[in-house]
Phi, psi and omega in degrees: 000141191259131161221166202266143181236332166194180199222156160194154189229149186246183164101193172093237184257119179307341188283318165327321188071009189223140159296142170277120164284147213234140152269188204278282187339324188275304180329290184326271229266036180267155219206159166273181203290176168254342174259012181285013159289312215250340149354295171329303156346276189293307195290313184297334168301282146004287187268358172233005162229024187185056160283314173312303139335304204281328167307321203283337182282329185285313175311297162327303143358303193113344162248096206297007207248353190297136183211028177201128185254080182247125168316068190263010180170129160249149173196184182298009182231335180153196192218127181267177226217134153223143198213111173259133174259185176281332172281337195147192157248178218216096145314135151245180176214111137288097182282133188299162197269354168270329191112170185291152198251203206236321150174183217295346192296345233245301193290148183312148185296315168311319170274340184253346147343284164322312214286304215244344184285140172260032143013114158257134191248146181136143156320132159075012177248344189076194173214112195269185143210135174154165170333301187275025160244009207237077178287002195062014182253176151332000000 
């Protein structure tokens, strides 16, 4: 039988020279994200039915020059961005305005709108919101 004795995670920034340390009690009682189920989910709804949106919110942002949007990861702290300009591309990070949540119920009303409506986009459908859109498809 293997016990633990210590924890230390590599990676992050190599110029630091340090691993992050983690304690065993913390390892242990870590838990997974709460939105990595449905996260898949969302970021593909997101980049094929509210690119425009997401152009205007990057804008909003302060980055006026955005004319391209990819969703690439939601977790409890927020959604991250890959945001192409007329300079180039961009990682970004959007934090939620509250901190991290607990699951979706957590995030602003304003914000879990967008995350969750099943809106269908697309030739000849328009872009609906509502009960009778919501088949699980796009």
């Amino acid at each position: 039988m293997v016990a633990i004795g210590s924890i230390e995670f590599t990676g992050g920034d190599p110029a630091d020279g340090n691993g992050a340390r983690v304690p065993v009690a913390e390892y242990r009682a870590a838990r997974p994200d709460p939105l990595w189920r449905v996260a898949p989910g969302i970021l593909h709804h997101l980049e094929h039915g509210h690119m425009g949106e997401l152009v205007g919110c990057v804008r909003a942002h302060g980055m006026t020059r955005a004319e391209w949007v990819i969703p690439r990861g939601l977790d409890r702290y927020g959604l991250e961005l890959l945001v192409l300009t007329t300079d180039g591309i961009a990682a970004v990070r959007l934090a939620f305005p509250d901190g991290p949540v607990s699951s979706l119920d957590d995030v602003p009303v304003s914000l879990r709108a967008a995350l969750t409506c099943r809106c269908q986009a697309g030739p000849g459908h328009g872009h609906q919101h509502g009960l009778e859109a919501r088949d699980g498809r796009d």
